[in-house]
N, C-alpha and C positions, 0 to 999 in steps of 0.2 A: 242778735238776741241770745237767745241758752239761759239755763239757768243763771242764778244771780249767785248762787254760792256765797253765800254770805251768811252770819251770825242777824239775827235782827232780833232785838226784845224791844215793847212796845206795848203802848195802852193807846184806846179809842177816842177819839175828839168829835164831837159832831159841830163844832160852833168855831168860834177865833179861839185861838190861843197861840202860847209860845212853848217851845221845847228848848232848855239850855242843859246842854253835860262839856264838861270838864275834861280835856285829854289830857293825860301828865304823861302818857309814854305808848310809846310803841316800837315792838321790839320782836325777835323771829327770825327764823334765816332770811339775811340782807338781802332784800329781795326788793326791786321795785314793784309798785303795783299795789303794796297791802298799805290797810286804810283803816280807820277806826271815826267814828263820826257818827251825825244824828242824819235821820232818814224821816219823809212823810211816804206813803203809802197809799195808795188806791187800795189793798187788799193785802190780806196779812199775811195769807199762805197761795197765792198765786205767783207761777213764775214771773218773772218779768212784766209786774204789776204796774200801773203809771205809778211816777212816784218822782223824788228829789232828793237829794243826796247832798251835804256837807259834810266834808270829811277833810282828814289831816293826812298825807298822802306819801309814802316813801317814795322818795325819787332820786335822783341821780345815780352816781357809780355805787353799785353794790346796795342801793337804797339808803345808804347813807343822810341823807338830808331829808327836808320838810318841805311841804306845800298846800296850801289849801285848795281841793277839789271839789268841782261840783257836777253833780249830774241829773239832766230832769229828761225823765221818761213821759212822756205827754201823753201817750195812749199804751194800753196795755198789748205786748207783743214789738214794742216798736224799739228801732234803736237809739240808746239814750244822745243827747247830747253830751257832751264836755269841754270844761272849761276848765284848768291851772291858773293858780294866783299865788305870788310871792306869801311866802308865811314870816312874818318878820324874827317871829321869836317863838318859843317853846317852850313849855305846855298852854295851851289857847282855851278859851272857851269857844265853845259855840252855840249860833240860837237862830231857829226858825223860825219864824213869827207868820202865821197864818191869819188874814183878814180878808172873809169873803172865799172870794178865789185867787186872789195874790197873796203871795209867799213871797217874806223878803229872809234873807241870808243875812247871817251879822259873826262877827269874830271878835274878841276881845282878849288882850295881854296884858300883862303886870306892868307895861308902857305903853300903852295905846289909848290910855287917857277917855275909856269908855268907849263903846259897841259903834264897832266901825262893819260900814255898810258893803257888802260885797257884791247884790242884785239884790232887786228887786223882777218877779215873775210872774206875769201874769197865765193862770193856769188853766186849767177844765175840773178843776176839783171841786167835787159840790160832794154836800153828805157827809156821811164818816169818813173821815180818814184813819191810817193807825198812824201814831207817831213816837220816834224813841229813837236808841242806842242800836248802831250799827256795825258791825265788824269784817274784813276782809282779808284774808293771807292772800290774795294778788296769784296764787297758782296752786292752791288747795295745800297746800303744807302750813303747819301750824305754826298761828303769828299770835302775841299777845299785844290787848290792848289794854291800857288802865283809863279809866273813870274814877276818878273821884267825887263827882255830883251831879244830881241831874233832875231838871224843876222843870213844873209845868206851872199855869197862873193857880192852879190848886194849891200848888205847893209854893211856901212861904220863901221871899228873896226875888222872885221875878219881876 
């Protein structure tokens, strides 16, 4: 558990919706670990809030390479799970899509021929949730992430 250390921006949902942003880079001292990606929330400013995590993930030697990670906190205080999935190509989309209490995962590239499913999670999320843009330097030193866009079903494209 410990804090999350993370960058997190974010607006409030109480109902279904979707959350999609855009990664086109990330960059920082080569460092595995640092992440940029979309996050839901049990709580916006609580440590270690339950919560899920899609993100774009530096990995290998020197952080050099890409992967899609995921991580779901099911109760607040607990330790997350974790999951890595090949990332095929770079810059990706990504999108949350919250229905009820299942939250499915999705990724999408300039070849992947539309929104490819990475899970589906059935959760304990009920109420507001916060949902949005997420960031991570992997060991508190400063990493940069770009977005280029980022829709909810308010906003037009989704």
């Amino acid at each position: 558990t410990g804090r999350d250390d993370a960058h997190f921006v974010w607006q409030s949902a109480a109902a279904d919706f979707d959350v999609v942003a855009r990664v086109t880079s990330l960059t920082g001292p080569a460092q595995p670990g640092m992440s940029a990606g979309l996050a839901l929330r049990s709580a916006a400013t609580t440590d270690d809030a339950a919560g899920l995590a899609l993100v774009v993930q530096a990995t290998g030697t020197g952080g050099s390479e890409r992967a899609l990670g995921l991580a779901y906190r099911a109760a607040t205080g607990t330790a997350p799970a974790t999951e890595t999935f090949a990332l095929p190509e770079f810059p990706v989309e990504l999108r949350l899509a919250r229905r009820g209490t299942n939250v499915t995962a999705y990724y999408r590239t300039s070849t992947s021929g539309g929104w490819v499913g990475v899970t589906n999670i059935g959760t304990t999320f009920t109420g507001t949730l916060y949902a949005g843009m997420t960031a991570f330097s992997g060991d508190r030193r400063e990493g940069v992430a770009a977005f280029n866009e980022k829709r909810r079903p308010d906003w037009p494209g989704v």
